[in-house]
Every structure is written in structure tokens, then in C-alpha cells.
DRENVO-8509 format. One record per atom (N, C-alpha, C, O): residue in one letter; y, z, x. Coordinates in steps of 0.05 Angstrom, whole numbers, plus 5000, padded with zeros to 4 digits. Each point is the difference from the previous one (the first is absolute). Layout:
N
AYZX
...
! end
This chain:
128
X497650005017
X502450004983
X502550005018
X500050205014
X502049654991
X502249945008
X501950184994
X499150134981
X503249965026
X501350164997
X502049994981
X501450184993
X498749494996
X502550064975
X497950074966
X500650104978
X497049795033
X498450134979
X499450374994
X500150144979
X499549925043
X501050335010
X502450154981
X500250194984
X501449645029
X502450124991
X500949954978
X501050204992
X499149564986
X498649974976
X498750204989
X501350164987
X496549885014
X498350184980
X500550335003
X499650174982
X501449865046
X502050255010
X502650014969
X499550134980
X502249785022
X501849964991
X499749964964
X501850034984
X495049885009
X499050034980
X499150174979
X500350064977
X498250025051
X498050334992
X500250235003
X498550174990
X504949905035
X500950235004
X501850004987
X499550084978
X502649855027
X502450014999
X502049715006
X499149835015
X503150144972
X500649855002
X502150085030
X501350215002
X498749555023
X500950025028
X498150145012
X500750105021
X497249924973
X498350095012
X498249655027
X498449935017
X503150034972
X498049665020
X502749975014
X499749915023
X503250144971
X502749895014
X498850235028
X499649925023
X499950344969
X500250245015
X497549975019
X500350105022
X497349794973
X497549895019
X500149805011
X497949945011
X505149794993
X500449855003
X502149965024
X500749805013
X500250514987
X501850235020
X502349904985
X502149985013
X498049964965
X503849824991
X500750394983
X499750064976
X500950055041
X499950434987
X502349884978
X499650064976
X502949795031
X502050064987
X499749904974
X500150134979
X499349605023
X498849884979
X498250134980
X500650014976
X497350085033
X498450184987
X501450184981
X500449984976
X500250205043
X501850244985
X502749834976
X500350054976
X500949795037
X502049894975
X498449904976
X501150014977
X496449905026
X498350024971
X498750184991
X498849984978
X501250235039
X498250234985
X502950274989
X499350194986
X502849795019
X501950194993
X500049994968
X499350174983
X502149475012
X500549954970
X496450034978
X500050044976
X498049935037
X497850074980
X500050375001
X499050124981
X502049995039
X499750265001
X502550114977
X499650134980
X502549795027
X502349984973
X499850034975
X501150174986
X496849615004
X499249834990
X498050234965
X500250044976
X497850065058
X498950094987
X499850304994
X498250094986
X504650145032
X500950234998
X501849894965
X500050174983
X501249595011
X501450074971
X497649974981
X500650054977
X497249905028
X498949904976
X498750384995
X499850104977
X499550035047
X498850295003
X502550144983
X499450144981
X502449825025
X502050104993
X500249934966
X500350164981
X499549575017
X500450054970
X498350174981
X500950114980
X496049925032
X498050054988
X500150294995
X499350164983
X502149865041
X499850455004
X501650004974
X499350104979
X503549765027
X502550014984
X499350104966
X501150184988
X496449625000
X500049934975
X497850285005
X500450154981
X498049955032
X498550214999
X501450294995
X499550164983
X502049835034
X502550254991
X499950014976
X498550164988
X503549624999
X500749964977
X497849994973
X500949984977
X497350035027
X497149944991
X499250345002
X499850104978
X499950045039
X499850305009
X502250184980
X499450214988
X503149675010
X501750184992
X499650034971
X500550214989
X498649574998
X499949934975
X498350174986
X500250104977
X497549935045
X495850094977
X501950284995
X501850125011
X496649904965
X499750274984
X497950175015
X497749955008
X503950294993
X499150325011
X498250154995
X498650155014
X501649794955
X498950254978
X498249935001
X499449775007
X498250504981
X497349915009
X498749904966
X500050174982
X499149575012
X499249924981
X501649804985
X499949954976
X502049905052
X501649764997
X499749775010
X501649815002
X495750235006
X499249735020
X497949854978
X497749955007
X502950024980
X498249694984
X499049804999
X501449955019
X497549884978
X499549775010
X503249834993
X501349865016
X499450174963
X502149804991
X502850135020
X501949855004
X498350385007
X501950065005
X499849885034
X502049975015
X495449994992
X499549995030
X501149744997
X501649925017
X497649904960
X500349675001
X502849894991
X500749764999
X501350544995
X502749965001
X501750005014
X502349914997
X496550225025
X500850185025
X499849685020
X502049915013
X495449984985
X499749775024
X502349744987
X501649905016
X498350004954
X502049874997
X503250025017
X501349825012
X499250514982
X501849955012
X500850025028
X502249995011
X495450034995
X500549995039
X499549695005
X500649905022
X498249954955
X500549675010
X502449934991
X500749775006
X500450324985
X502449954977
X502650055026
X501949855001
X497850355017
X501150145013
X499749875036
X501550055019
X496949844980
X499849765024
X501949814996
X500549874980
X500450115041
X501449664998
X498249865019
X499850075023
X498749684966
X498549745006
X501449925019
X499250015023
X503249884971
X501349765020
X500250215023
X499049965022
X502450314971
X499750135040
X497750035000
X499950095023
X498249914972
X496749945011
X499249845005
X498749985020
X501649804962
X499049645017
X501149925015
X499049875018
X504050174980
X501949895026
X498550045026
X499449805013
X499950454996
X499350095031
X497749884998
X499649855019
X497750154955
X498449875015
X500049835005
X499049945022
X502149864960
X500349635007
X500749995030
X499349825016
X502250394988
X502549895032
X497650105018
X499849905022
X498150344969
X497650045015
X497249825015
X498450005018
X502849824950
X497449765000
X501749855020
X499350005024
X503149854969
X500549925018
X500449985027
X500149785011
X500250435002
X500650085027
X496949995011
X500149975024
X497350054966
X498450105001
X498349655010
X498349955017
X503349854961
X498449785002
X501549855020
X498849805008
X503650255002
X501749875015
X499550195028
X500649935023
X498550244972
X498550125033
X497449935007
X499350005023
X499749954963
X497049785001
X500449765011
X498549935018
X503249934976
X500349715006
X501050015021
X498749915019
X504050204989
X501150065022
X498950075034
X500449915022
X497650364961
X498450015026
X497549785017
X499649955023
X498949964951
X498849755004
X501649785012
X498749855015
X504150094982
X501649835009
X500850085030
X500049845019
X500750444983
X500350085033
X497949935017
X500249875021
X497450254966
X497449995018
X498749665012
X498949935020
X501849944960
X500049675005
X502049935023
X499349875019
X503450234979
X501749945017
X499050165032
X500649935023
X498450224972
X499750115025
X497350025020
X499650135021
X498449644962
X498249885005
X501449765029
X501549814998
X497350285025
X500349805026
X498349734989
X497850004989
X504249725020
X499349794991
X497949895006
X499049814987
X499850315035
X497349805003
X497550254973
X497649944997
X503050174995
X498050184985
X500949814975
X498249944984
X503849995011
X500449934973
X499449585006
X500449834982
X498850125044
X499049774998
X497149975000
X498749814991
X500450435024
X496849994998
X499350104971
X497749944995
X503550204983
X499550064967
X500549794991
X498449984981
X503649725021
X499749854991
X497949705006
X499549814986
X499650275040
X497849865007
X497450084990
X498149854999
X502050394994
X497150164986
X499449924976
X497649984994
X504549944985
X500550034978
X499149704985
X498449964982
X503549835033
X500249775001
X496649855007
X498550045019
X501249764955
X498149894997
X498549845024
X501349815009
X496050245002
X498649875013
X500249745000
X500349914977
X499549895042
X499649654984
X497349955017
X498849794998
! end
């Protein structure tokens, strides 16, 4: 396995800059792993957020927990989420995520010495 494939499936299956950062490109790396880290401290954040709020709400008393009151209680903790600040970060998660994939695969090609990337195209290329 070649190294932009490496750093590819690195960058896949860990973390995203995880193949920039095995590729030694640290800065690079890190400038894509900050905004998924961002990314994904607001989405933690929203979740605790609506849990508070969700926490403050349940009833105390003992013989107020119901089924219908439990299933009033979760309404309004979805009710009490906001979606778009939750999809926003992950979309920009997915994205950063699929654009560090390609990227690092794209480094690792580039930094393939040319006679390696002429003997893979001699390998490849049909017998006559």
C-alpha cells in the first residue's frame, strides 16, 4: 500500500488530518482537525444545553412520572433543540472530513518520487 492510500484511509478512519499529519504536512493537518473539533464541541454543547433544559423541566414529586408525562417531557426537549445549530456543524463535519480524504490522497500522490509513479504506471498498463 503506497502512502497516499495510507494517508487516505488514515484521514478516513481516524480523524479527519490525520493522513495531512502522517504525511508530516502537521500544519495542514491540524488546520483541518481544529474546525471538525469546533465543529463538534457546538453540537456537545447543544445537546448538554437542551438536557439542562430538559432536567429543569421533569417533575419532582413522587407519582409524577407517567408514561404520558415522560412523552411530554421528551417533546419538549425536541421542541427545545434547534436542528439547523445541529446540522450546520455536522454538514461542515462531513465536509471537512471528505475534503481531508481527498486531500491527503492527493498529497501522498504528489509526494510519490517519479520513477515509483512510472514503474505503477507500467504495472498497471496492459500487456501487448
Amino acid at each position: 500500500m503506497d502512502n497516499a492510500s495510507k494517508a487516505a484511509l488514515l484521514s478516513a478512519l481516524v480523524f479527519p488530518g490525520a493522513g495531512q499529519i502522517y504525511l508530516k504536512k502537521i500544519k495542514r493537518g491540524i488546520a483541518l482537525l481544529i474546525p471538525v473539533g469546533v465543529c463538534l464541541f457546538a453540537i456537545c454543547f447543544g445537546i448538554i444545553k437542551a438536557s439542562f433544559a430538559l432536567i429543569k423541566k421533569m417533575p419532582v414529586e413522587k407519582g409524577n412520572a407517567t408514561f404520558a408525562v415522560v412523552l411530554k417531557l421528551f417533546s419538549d426537549a425536541v421542541q427545545e433543540l434547534n436542528f439547523l445549530y445541529l446540522a450546520l456543524p455536522a454538514l461542515l463535519i462531513i465536509a471537512f472530513w471528505i475534503f481531508s480524504i481527498i486531500d491527503a490522497y492527493l498529497l501522498g500522490k504528489k509526494q510519490l518520487p517519479p520513477a515509483t509513479i512510472a514503474a505503477d504506471q507500467e504495472s498497471t498498463s496492459p500487456q501487448t
